[in-house]
Backbone as a ProteinNet text record, in pm:
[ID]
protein_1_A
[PRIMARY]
XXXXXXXXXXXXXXXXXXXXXXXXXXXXXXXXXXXXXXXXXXXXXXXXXXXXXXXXXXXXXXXXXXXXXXXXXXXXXXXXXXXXXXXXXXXXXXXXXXXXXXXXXXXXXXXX
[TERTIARY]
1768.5	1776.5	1730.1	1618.8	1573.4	1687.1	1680.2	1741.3	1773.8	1629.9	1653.1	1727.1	1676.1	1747.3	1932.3	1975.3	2123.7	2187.2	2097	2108.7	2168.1	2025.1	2016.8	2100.5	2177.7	2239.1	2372.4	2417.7	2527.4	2525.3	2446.5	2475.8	2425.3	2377.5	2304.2	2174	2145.2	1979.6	1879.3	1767.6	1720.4	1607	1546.5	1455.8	1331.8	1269.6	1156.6	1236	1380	1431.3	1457.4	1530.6	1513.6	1436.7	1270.6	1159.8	1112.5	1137.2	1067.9	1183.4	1290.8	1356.4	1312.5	1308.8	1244	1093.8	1006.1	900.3	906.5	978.2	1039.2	1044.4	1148.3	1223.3	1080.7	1028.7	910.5	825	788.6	668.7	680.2	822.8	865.5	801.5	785.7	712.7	830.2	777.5	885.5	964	955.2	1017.4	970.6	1089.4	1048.3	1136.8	1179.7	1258.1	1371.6	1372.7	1517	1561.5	1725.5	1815.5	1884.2	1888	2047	2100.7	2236.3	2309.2	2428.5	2553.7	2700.4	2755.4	2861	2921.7	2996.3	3044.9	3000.2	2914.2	2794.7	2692.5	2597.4	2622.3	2548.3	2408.8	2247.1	2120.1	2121.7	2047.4	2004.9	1862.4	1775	1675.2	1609.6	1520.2	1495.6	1328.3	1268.1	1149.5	1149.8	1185	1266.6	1198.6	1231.5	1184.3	1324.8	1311	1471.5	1547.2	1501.2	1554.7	1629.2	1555.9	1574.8	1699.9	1674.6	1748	1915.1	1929.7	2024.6	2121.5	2034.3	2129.5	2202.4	2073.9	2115.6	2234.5	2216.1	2276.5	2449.3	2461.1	2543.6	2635.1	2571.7	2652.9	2650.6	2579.6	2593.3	2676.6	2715.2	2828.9	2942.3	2980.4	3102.2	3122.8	3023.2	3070.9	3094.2	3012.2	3029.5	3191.7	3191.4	3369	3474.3	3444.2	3508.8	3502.3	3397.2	3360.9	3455.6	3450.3	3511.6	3666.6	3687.4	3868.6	3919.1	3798.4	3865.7	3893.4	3815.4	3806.3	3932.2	3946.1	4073.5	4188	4178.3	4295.7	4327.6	4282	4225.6	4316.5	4200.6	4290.7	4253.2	4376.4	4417.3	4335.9	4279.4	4186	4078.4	4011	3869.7	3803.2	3666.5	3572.6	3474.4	3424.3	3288.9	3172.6	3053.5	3008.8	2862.3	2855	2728.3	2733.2	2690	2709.9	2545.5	2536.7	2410.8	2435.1	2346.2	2350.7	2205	2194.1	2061.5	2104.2	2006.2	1947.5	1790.5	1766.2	1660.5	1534.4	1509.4	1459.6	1421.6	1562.5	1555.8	1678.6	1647.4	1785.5	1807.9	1939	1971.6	2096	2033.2	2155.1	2170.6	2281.1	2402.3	2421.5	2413.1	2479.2	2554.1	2718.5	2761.7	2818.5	2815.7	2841.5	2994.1	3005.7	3196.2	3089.8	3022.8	2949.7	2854.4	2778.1	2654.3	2629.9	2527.8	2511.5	2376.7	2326.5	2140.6	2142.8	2072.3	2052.7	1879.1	1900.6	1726.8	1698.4	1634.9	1593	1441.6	1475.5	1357.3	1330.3	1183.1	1167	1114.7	1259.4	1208.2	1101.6	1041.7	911	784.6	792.5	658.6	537.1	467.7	348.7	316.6	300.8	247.4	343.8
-3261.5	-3122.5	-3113.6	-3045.8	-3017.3	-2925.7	-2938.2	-2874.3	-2752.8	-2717.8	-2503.9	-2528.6	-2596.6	-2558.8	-2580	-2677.2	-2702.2	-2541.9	-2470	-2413.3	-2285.2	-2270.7	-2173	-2139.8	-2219.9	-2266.3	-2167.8	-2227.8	-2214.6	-2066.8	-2015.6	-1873.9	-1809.4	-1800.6	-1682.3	-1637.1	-1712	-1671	-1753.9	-1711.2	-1800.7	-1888.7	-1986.1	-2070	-1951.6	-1911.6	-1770.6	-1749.1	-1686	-1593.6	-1679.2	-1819.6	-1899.5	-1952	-1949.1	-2028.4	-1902	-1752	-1662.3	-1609	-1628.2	-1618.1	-1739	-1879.9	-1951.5	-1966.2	-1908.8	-1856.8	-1722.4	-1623.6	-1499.3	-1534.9	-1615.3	-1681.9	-1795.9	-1891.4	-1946.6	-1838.4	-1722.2	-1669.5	-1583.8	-1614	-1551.4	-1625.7	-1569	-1643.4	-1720.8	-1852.7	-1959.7	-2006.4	-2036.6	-2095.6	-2196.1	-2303.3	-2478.9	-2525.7	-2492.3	-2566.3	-2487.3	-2530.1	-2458.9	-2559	-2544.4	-2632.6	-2618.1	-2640.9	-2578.4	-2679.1	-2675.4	-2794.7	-2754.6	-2870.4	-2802.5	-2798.1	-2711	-2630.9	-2808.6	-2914.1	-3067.5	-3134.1	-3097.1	-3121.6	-3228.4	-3222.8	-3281.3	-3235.9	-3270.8	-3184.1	-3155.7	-3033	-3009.8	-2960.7	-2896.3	-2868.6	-2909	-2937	-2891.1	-2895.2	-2853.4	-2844.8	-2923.6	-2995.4	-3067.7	-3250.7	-3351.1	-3454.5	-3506.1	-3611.2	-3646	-3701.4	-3758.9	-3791.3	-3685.1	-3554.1	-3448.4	-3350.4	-3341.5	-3329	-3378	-3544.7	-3599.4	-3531.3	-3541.4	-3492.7	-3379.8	-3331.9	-3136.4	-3127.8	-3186.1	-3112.1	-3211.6	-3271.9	-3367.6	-3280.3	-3273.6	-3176.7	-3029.9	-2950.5	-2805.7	-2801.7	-2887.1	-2867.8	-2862.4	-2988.8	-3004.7	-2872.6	-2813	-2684.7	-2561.2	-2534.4	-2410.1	-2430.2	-2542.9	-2548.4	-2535.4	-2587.3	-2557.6	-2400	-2338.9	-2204.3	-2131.7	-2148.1	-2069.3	-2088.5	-2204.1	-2225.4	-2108.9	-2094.8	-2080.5	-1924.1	-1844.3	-1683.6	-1671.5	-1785.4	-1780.9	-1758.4	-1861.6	-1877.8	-1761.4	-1702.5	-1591.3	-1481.7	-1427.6	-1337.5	-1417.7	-1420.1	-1490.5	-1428.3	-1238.4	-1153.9	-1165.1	-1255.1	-1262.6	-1400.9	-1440.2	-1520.4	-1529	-1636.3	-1638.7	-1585.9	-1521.2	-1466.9	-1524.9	-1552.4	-1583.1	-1640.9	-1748.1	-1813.9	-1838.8	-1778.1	-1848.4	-1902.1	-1994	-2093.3	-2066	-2041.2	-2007.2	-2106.2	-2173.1	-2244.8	-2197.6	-2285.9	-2201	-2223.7	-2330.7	-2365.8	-2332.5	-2351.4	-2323.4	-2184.7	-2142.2	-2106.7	-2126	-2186.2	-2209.7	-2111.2	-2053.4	-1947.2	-2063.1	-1977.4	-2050.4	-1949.4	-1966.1	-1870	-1898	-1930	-1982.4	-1893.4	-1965.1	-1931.2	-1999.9	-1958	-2049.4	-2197.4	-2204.5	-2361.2	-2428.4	-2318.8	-2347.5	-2342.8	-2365.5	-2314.4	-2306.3	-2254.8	-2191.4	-2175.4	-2284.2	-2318.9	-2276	-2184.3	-2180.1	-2179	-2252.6	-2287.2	-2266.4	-2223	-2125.6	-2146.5	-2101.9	-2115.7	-1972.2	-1893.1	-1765.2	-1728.1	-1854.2	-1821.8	-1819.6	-1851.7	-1914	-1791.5	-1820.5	-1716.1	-1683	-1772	-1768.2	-1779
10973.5	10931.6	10786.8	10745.7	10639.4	10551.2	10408.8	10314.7	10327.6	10328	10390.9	10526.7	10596.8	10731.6	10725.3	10659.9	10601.6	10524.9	10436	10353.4	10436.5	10522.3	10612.8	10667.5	10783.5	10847.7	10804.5	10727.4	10664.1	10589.5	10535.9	10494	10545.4	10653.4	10769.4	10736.1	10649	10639.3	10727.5	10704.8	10772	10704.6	10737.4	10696.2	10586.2	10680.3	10605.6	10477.4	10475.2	10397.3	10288.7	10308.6	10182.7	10090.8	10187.6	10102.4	10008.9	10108.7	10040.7	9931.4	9894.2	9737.3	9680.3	9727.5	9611	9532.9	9681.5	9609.2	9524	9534	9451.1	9311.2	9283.4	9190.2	9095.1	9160	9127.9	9007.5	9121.4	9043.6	8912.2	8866.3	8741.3	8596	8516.4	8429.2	8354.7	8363.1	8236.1	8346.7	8484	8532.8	8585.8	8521	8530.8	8612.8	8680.2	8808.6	8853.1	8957.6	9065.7	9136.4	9144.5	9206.4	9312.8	9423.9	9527.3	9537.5	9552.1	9523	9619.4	9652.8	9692.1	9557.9	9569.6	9470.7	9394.6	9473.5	9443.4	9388.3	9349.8	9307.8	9423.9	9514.2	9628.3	9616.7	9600.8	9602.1	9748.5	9721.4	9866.9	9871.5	9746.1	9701.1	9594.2	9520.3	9393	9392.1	9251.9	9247.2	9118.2	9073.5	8958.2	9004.6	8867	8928.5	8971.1	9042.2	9098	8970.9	8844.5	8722.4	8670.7	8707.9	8617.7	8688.8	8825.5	8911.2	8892.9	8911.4	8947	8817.4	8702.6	8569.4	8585	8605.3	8531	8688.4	8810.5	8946.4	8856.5	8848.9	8784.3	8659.6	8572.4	8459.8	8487.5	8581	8571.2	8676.3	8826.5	8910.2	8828.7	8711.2	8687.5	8590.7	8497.8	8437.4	8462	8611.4	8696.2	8745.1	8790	8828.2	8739.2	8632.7	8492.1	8463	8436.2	8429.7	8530.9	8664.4	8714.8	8762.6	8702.5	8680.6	8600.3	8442.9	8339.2	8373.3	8462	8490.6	8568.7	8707.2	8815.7	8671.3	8601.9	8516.6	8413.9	8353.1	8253.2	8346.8	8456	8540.7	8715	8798.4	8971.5	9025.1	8956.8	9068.4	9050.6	8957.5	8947.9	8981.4	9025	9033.1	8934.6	8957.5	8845.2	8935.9	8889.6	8992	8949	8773.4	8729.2	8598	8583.2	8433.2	8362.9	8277.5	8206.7	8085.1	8061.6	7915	7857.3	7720.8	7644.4	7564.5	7503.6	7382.4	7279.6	7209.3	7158.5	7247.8	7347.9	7433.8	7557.2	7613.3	7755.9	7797.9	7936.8	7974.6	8107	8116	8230.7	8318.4	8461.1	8506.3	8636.4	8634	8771.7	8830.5	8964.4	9052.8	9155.4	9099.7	9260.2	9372.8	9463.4	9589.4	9634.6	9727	9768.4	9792.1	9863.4	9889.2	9862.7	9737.9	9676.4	9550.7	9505.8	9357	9348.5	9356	9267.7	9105.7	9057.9	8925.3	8910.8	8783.5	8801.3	8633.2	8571.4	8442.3	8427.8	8271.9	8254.4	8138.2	8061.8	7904.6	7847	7801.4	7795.7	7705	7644.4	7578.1	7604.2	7740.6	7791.1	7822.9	7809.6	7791	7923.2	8055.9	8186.7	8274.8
[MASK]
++++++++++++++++++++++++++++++++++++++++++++++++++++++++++++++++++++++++++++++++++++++++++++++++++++++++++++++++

């Protein structure tokens, strides 16, 4: 079972509907890679090298979970719904899901 098809599977989309948000997402300007991951940091996608991958899926699982402790904890009625991180560099958004996470990093300077 391919990645999309796992992906798919599991949130009722279908194969088409996943390639066509990551091509969506792709054709934005300054975007250098996309991640799907389990909300575990398990890969299940990326456009990333697997070096680059293993890291970023590695430290952005464990802070999205952190992140969204700190909201449960803050207030019991809320979720995290979206986390982004800017530097002077890059920016990286998170978007989790109860079983996923879509990481998509970007260089909001980039000309193309």
């Amino acid at each position: 079972m391919s990645a999309a098809t796992a992906s798919a599977g599991r949130t009722g989309s279908s194969i088409p509907e996943v390639e066509e948000t990551l091509a969506r997402i792709r054709s934005h300007r300054g975007v250098e890679g996309i991640i799907i991951m389990s909300s575990e940091g398990a890969i299940i996608q990326s456009t990333l090298s697997e070096e680059q991958t293993t890291a970023h899926a590695a430290l952005l699982s464990q802070l999205a979970a952190k992140a969204a402790n700190l909201v449960e904890t803050l207030d019991a009625g809320d979720e995290l719904t979206f986390l982004r991180i800017k530097s002077k560099n890059r920016e990286i958004m998170v978007s989790p899901d109860k079983e996923y996470l879509l990481v998509v990093i970007q260089n909001p300077h980039a000309t193309e």
